[in-house]
C-alpha positions as CSV (number, residue, x, y, z in Angstrom):
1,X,116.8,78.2,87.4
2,X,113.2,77.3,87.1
3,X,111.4,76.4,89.9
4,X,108.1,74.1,88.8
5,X,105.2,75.7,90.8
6,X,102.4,72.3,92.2
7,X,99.0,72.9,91.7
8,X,97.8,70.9,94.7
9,X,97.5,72.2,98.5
10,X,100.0,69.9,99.9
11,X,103.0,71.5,101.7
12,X,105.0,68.1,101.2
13,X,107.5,67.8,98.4
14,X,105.9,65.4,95.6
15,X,107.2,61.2,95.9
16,X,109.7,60.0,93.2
17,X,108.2,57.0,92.9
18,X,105.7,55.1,94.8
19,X,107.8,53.1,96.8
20,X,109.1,55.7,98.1
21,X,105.3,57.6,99.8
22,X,105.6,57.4,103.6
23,X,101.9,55.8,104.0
24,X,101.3,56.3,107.3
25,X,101.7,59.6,107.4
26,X,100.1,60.5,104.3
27,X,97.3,58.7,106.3
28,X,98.3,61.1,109.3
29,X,98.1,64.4,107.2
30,X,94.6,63.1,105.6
31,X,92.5,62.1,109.1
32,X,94.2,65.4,111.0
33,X,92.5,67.4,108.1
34,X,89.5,65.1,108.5
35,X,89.5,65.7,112.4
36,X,89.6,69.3,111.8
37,X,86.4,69.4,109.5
38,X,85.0,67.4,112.0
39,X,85.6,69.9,114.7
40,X,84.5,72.7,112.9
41,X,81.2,71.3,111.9
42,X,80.3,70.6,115.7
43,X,80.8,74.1,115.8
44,X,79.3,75.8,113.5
45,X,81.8,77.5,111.8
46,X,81.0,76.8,108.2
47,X,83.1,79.0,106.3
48,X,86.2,77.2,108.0
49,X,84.5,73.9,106.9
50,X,84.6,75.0,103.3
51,X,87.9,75.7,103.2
52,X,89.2,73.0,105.2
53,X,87.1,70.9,102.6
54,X,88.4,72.7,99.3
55,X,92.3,72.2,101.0
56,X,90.9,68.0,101.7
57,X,90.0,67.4,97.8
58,X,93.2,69.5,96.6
59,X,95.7,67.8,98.9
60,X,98.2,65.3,97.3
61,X,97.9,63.1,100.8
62,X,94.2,63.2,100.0
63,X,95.1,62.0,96.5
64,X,97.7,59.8,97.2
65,X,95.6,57.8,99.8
66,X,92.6,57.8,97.3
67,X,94.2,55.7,94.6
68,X,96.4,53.9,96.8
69,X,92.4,52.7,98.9
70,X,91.5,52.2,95.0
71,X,94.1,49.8,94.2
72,X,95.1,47.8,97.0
73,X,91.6,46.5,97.5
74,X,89.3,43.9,96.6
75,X,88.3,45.4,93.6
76,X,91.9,46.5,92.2
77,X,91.7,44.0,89.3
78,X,88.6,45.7,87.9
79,X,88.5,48.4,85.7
80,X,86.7,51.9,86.6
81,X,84.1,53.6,84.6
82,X,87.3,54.7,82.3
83,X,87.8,51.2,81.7
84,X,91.1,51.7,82.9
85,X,93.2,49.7,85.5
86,X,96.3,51.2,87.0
87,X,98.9,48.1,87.8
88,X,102.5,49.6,87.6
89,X,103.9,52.2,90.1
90,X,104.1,54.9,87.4
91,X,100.9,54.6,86.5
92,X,99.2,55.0,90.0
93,X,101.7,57.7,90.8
94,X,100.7,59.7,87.4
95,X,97.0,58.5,88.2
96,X,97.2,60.5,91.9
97,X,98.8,63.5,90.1
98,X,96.0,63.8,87.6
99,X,93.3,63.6,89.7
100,X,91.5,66.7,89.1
101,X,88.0,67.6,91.1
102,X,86.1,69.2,87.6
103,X,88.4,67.1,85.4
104,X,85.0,64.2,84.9
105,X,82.6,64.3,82.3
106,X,79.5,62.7,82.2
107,X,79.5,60.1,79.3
108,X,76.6,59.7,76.8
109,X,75.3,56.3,77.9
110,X,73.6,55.1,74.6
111,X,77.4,55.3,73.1
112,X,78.7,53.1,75.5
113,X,76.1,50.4,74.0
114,X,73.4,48.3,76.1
115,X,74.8,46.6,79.5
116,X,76.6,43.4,79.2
């Protein structure tokens, strides 16, 4: 038996498909982890802000809520700076489980060709 070992700092089991995410309290888990930066700041106590911060960006909640802000609004039918749009349920669900904090590069702008 192999048990598959997540990557991310979230202590909830990973969604089977999108439908199936409990929003508000993935919303729930990401503001108490918010509150808790907040609280920490007012007092000083930076280390505890780092970390809280490092388990923010590594959380799947965190993830989850970021692509889900991405494409539900406004600006869902346009493209990112990847040029790429995420419309099916698979695709936003892989999209939140790739999310990586070092994964961007900076692009050589003269490739991409002048503005249009």
């Amino acid at each position: 038996m192999t048990v598959e070992r997540s990557t991310d700092a979230s202590s909830t089991p990973p969604p089977l498909t999108w439908k199936a995410i409990d929003w508000p309290r993935v919303r729930q888990e990401v503001r108490r982890l918010q509150m808790r930066i907040a609280k920490a700041t007012q007092a000083g106590h930076w280390r505890k802000v780092q970390a809280l911060q490092w388990l923010l960006t590594h959380s799947r909640s965190a993830k989850l809520l970021a692509v889900h802000r991405v494409t539900t609004n406004r600006g869902a039918h346009t493209p990112g700076v990847d040029n790429v749009r995420w419309r099916t349920d698979r695709q936003k669900l892989q999209a939140a489980f790739n999310l990586k904090r070092h994964g961007c590069q900076r692009r050589d702008e003269n490739a991409l060709g002048p503005p249009v």
